[in-house]
N, C-alpha and C positions, 0 to 999 in steps of 0.2 A: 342817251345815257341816263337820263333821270328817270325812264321806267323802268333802266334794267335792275332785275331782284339782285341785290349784291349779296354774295355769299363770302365767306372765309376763304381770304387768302394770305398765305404766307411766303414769304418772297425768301430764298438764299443764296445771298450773296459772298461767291466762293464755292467753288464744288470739288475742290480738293475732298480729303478723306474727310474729314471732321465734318464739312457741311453737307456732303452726298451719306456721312454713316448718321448725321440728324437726318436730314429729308425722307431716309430709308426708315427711321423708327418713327418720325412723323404722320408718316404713309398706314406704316401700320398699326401706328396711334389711331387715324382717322381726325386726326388734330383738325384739320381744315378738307374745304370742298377742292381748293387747289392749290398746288406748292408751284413755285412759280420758279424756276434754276440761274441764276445771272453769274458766269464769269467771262475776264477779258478774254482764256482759251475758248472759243466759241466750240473745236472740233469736242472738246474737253465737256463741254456743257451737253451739246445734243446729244453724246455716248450715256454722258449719266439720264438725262432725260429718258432718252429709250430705254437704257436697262431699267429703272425705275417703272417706266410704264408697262412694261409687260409682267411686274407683281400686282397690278390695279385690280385682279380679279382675285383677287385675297385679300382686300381689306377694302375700307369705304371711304377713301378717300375719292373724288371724283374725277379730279387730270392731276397730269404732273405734265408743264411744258417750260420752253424756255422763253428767256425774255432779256432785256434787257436794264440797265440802272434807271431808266424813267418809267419802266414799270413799276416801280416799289411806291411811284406817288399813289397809288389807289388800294396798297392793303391794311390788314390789321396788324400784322408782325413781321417785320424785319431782321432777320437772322443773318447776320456778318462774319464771317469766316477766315474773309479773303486776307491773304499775307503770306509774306517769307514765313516758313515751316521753321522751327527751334530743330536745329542740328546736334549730335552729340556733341559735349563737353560746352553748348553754348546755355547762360541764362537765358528767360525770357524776356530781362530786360536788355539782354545784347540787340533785338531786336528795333528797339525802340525809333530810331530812325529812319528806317526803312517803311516800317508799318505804319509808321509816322505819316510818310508821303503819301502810302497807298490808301489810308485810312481819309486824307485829306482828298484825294485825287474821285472818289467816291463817293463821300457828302456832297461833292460839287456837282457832279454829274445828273447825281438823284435829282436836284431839283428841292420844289415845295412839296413836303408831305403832307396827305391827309391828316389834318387838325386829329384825329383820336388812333394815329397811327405809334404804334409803340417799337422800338428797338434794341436790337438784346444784342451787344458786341458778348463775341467770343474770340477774336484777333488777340493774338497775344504782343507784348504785356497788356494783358488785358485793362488795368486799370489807367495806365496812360493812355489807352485809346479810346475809353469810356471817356474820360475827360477832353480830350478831344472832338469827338463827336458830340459831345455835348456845345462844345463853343461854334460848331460849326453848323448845327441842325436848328431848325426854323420848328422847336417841339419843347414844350417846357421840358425842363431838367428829369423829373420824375418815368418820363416815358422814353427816359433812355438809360438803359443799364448795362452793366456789366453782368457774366458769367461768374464773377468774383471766385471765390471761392465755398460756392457751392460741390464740385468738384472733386475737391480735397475732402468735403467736410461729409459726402459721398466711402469716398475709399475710408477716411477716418471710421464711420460710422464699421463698416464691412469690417477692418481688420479686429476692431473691439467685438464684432459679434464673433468673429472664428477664436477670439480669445479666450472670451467667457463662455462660448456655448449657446448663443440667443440669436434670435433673431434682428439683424441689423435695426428694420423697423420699431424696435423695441427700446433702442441704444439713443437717446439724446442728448446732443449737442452740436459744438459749431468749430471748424478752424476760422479764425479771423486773420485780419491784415491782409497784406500781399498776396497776390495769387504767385506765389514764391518763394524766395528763400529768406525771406523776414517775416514769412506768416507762423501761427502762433496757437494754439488749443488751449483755452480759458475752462481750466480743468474744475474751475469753483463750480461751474452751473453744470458740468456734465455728468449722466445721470444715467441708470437705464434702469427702467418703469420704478421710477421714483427713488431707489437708491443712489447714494452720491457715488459717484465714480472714485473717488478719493477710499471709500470701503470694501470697492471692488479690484482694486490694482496697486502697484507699490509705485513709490514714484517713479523707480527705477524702469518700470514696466512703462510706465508713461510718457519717460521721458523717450524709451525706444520707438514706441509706437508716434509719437508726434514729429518723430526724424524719418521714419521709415513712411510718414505721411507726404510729409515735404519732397520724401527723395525720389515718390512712388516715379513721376512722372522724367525724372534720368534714367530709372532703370527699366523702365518700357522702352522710353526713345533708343536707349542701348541695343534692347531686344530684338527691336523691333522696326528701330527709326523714327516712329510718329504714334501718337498717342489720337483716338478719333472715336471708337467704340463706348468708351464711358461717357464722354464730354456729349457728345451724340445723343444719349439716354438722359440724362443730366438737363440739356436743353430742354429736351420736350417738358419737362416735367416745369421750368421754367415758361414757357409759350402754355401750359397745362394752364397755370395759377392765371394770367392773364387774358388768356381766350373766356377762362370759365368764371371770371370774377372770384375765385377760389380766398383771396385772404390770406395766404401761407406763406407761413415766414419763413423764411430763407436767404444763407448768405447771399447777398452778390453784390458787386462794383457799382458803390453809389456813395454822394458826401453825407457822412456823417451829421454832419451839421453841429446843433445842438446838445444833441444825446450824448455823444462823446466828443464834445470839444474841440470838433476837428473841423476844417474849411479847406476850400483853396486845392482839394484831391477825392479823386472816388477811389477806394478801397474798401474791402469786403467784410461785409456788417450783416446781421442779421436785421432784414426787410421787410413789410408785409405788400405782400404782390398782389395787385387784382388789374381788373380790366385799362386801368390809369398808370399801369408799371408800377414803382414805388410809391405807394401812396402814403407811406412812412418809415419810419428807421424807428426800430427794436429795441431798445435801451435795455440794456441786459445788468446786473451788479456785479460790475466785473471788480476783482481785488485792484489796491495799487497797482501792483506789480505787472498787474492783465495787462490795464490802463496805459503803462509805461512802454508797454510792448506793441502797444497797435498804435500809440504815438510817436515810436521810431519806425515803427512799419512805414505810418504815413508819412513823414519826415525822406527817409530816404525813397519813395518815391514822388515827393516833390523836387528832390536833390535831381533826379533824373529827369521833369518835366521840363527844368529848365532848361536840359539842353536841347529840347527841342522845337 
């Protein structure tokens, strides 16, 4: 084991929709030399492995096979999926105790991770089970994060470019708080190529768009049942920042600390990602009023940790 060259791997844990439509845009990312597939459905696992492996000859990733939870102590990134699916008319904080167990039953199994092994929960409610695995994982606090709301802050970005006419990439800023229904768009800092957002739309405009933010992901699950395509693309780009030491700031589910006032919860902040996961939290000049909103964010999801 100590001559073998170690290459990139990336372990996904959960092969439901969301972690087989990541590992499929990872694949053809070329993110890593191997994705490595772990869920409790074994038949469920080897069907995604094989379909999976018969795309290897259109991109560069090198295997895609399955494995097991004590597999994950030898990679670079760990991607968590696994959990009860959000149902029509349910929050994602309905979830909470269920995902609860399975999120616990998981960390235990893994074992000791390799010391510079990094972990990106996307289980929903995402930010309780970022917190979670955070008390349960043998990995400083920074190399485990959340999905937060990255996401949201995704579609936010999309629906402002079909508004104005631009290109989304063009369009800056953040949804913070919750990855939920107390999350929040801190309209003071957003921008699109240096214009304030506030001279580009009426509040009334803003205020539709930051509902029709929040609500995207009921009216897919409606559609559709499950939401797995964006979140999927959204990752990579997540495993992107810290495979490549990138720097990029980006919401996701991690404590606040200092910068904004907050402890004791991870909730979604804008973060700089690189090879150590969060290597810091963003401090943005958010108004009062911002301030007061990602304080009740965080607040009612501490309301919620307790009871689990």
């Amino acid at each position: 084991m100590k001559n073998e060259l170690r290459k990139t791997r990336i372990a996904v844990v959960g092969t439901g929709m969301v972690g087989s439509s990541f590992a499929y845009a990872a694949m053809i990312k070329g993110l890593a030399a191997e994705l490595i597939m772990v869920d409790v459905d074994e038949e469920r696992e080897a069907g995604e492995v094989m379909d999976l492996s018969d795309g290897l000859i259109g991109t560069e990733t090198g295997n895609v096979r399955g494995g097991h939870l004590t597999d994950c102590r030898n990679v670079d990134v760990i991607v968590i999926t696994a959990g009860v699916a959000q149902k029509p008319g349910e929050t994602r904080l309905d979830l909470v105790k269920k995902n609860a167990k399975i999120m616990k039953g998981i960390v235990k199994q893994m074992g000791k991770l390799r010391s510079d092994t990094v972990v990106i929960i996307v289980s929903n409610p995402v930010d309780i089970m970022t917190v979670i695995a955070r008390k349960h994982m043998n990995l400083p606090a920074g190399q485990i994060f959340g999905s937060g709301t990255s996401l949201d802050t995704s579609r936010l970005r999309y629906m402002i470019s079909e508004k104005l006419g631009v290109n989304l990439h063009n369009v800056h800023g953040y949804v913070m708080g919750e990855h939920g229904d107390s999350e929040f768009v801190p309209w003071s800092i957003a921008n699109v190529s240096g214009r304030p957002m506030k001279k580009l739309l009426t509040a009334n405009q803003m205020k539709k768009l930051e509902l029709k933010t929040m609500r995207a992901a009921y009216e897919i699950i409606q559609r559709k049942h499950a939401t797995y395509y964006g979140i999927g693309v959204v990752v990579t780009e997540l495993v992107e920042a810290v495979l490549h030491d990138r720097k990029s700031v980006i919401p996701v589910s991690t404590e606040p600390g200092s910068a904004y006032g907050i402890k004791g919860i991870c909730i979604g902040v804008p973060a700089v990602l690189g090879r150590r996961g969060v290597e810091s939290v963003w401090k943005l000049d958010l108004t009062k009023p911002e301030m007061a909103k990602l304080k009740k964010s965080a607040n009612i999801l501490k309301g919620y940790l307790k009871g689990v």
